[in-house]
C-alpha positions, 0 to 999 in steps of 0.5 A, a space after each residue: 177125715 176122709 182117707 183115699 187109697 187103691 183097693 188093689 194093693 199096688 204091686 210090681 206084679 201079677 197077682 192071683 188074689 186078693 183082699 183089701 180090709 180098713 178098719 176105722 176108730 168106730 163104725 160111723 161112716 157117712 160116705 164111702 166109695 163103692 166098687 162095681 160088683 162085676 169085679 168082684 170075685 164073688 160077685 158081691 156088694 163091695 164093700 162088705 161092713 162089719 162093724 168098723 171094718 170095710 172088706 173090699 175084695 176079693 179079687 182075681 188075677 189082678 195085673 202088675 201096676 192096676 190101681 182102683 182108687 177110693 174114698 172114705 169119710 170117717 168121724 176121728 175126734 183125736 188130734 192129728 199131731 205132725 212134727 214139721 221138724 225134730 232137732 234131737 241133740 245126744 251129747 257124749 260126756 266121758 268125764 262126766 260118765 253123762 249122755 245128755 239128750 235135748 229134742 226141739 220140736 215143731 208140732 202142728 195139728 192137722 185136725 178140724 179147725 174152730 168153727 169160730 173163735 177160741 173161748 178160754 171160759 168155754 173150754 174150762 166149762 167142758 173139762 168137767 165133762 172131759 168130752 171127746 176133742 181133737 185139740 192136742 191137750 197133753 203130750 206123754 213121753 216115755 223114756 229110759 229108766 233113770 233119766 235125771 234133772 227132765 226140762 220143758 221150755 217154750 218159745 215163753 220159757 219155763 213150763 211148770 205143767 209137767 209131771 216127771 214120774 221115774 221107775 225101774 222099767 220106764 220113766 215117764 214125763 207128761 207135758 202140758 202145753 200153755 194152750 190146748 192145740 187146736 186144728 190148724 194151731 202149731 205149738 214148739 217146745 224143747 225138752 231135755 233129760 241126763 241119763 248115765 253113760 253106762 247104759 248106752 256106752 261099752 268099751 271093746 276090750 280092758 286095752 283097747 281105745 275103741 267104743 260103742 255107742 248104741 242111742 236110740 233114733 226117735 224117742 219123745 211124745 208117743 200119743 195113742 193116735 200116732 205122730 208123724 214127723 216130717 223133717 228129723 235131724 238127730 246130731 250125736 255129739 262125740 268127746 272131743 278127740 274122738 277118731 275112726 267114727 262109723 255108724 249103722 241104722 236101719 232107719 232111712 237116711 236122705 243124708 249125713 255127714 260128720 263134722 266139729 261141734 264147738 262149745 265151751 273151753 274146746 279146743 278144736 271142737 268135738 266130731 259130730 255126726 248128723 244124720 237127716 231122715 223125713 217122713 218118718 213115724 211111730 214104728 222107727 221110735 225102737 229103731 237104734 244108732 250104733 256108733 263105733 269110735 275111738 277115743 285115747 286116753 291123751 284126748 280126755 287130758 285136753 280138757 283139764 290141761 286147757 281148763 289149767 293154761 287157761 286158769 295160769 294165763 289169768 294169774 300171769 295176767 292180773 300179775 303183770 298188770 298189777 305190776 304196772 306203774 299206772 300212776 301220774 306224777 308231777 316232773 320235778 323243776 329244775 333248778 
């Protein structure tokens, strides 16, 4: 892999000293960049290898805005997993004291492609050995503790190659791919978890109709090399009836908005907020959503009195049509 950057840090304003260190995953480097050593502050080579860590630097009173660009090749024999698009779905269940969570991705591995054609019985061969590859084999994804009745689906269906483990601290759900994912090669999948209401829901107060809500932004894989997600729509979907909804993040947002999610017996439909973020990574994986909505108790008869109008409009149906004469007769002759 070859990474390029400025040894100067890049910063709107003057500084007085500084270092710029890279330390890579071994200390095999082909090729690197290397800087004149007149601008160095003590006038050494540049840079300085130790091990795996390049030093460059330092340097002195280095102006607002300089730039000094290198490059460096390095050997990295893990894949590099990038999300081209998440779709994370929370879905709030008063009734059920449920919060269902699906997540749709698009993942792609930026790493090294094949020299040549993909060969199953080779690749079976060198598991045995279980040597050092960049192909995307296996997905691990941490989740909260008591999560219940996990799926994995593709663009095939059903994938039976996965490993639900669930504790009191963590669960755990490791996926396996129908294929290992290789350089260039891109793999989309679905997965989804229940999880109880109660440890994401709190009401304000006994004789209030208020609640909060606190989801986390990013959950799924966490691979030991990272992943990086380009395009993120996460869609909380509210009970319907649910008014006043304001939310905080600290995660960036490029956009959101708020609008009605229709499903099955509603009515109206369900308040949704959806928020869009790109270019995100790792690190916003502990970051929260907290939402603040209010939901009488009048809303959460709607359901039940649907499900009950909808049932009396059957009954009342199949009355009157079993009421109706829908025989043929002969007409009588007249004398």
């Amino acid at each position: 892999m070859q990474y390029t950057f400025s040894a100067f840090t890049p910063s709107a304003y003057y500084t007085a000293k500084q270092k710029t260190k890279v330390k890579f995953p071994n200390a095999d480097i082909p090729d690197y960049t290397t800087v004149d050593p007149a601008i160095n502050a003590e006038s050494k080579q540049d840079p300085q290898k130790q091990g795996s860590t390049f030093t460059y630097g330092p340097y002195n009173e280095i102006p607002a805005g300089a730039e000094e660009f290198v490059s460096v090749r390095y050997e990295f024999t893990r894949p590099l997993t990038h999300a081209s698009r998440l779709e994370r779905d929370v879905e709030v269940s008063h009734w059920g004291g449920n919060l269902a969570i699906e997540e749709r991705y698009w993942l792609q591995n930026r790493g090294a492609e094949l020299k040549s054609h993909f060969s199953r019985s080779e690749w079976q061969k060198s598991q045995y050995l279980n040597p050092p590859t960049f192909a995307l084999k296996a997905l691990n994804l941490p989740l909260q503790p008591g999560i219940l009745n996990p799926y994995f689906t593709d663009d095939i269906g059903n994938v039976s190659t996965s490993r639900f483990r669930s504790g009191l601290r963590e669960s755990n759900l490791e996926l396996k791919p129908r294929y290992p994912v290789f350089g260039g090669w891109k793999y989309s999948f679905r997965v989804g978890w229940d999880s109880d209401l109660k440890k994401f829901l709190r009401k304000l107060s006994t004789s209030s109709e208020s609640y909060v809500l606190k989801v986390p932004f990013l959950e799924g894989p966490r691979p030991a090399e990272g992943i990086e997600y380009a395009h993120v729509t996460l869609r909380i979907i509210l009970p319907e009836g649910a008014t006043n909804l304001k939310y905080n993040t600290p995660v960036p947002l490029i956009n959101s908005e708020i609008g009605l999610h229709k499903t099955f017996m509603d009515t109206l439909g369900r308040t949704t907020l959806t928020l869009h973020a790109i270019n995100l990574v790792d690190e916003w994986r502990d970051k929260e959503v907290v939402l603040t909505y209010d939901y009488p108790w009048t809303a959460g008869l709607r359901k039940p009195i649907v499900i009950t109008l909808g049932i009396f409009a059957v009954f009342v149906t199949a009355w009157i049509v079993g009421r109706l004469d829908t025989g043929i007769r002969a007409e009588k002759k007249r004398a």
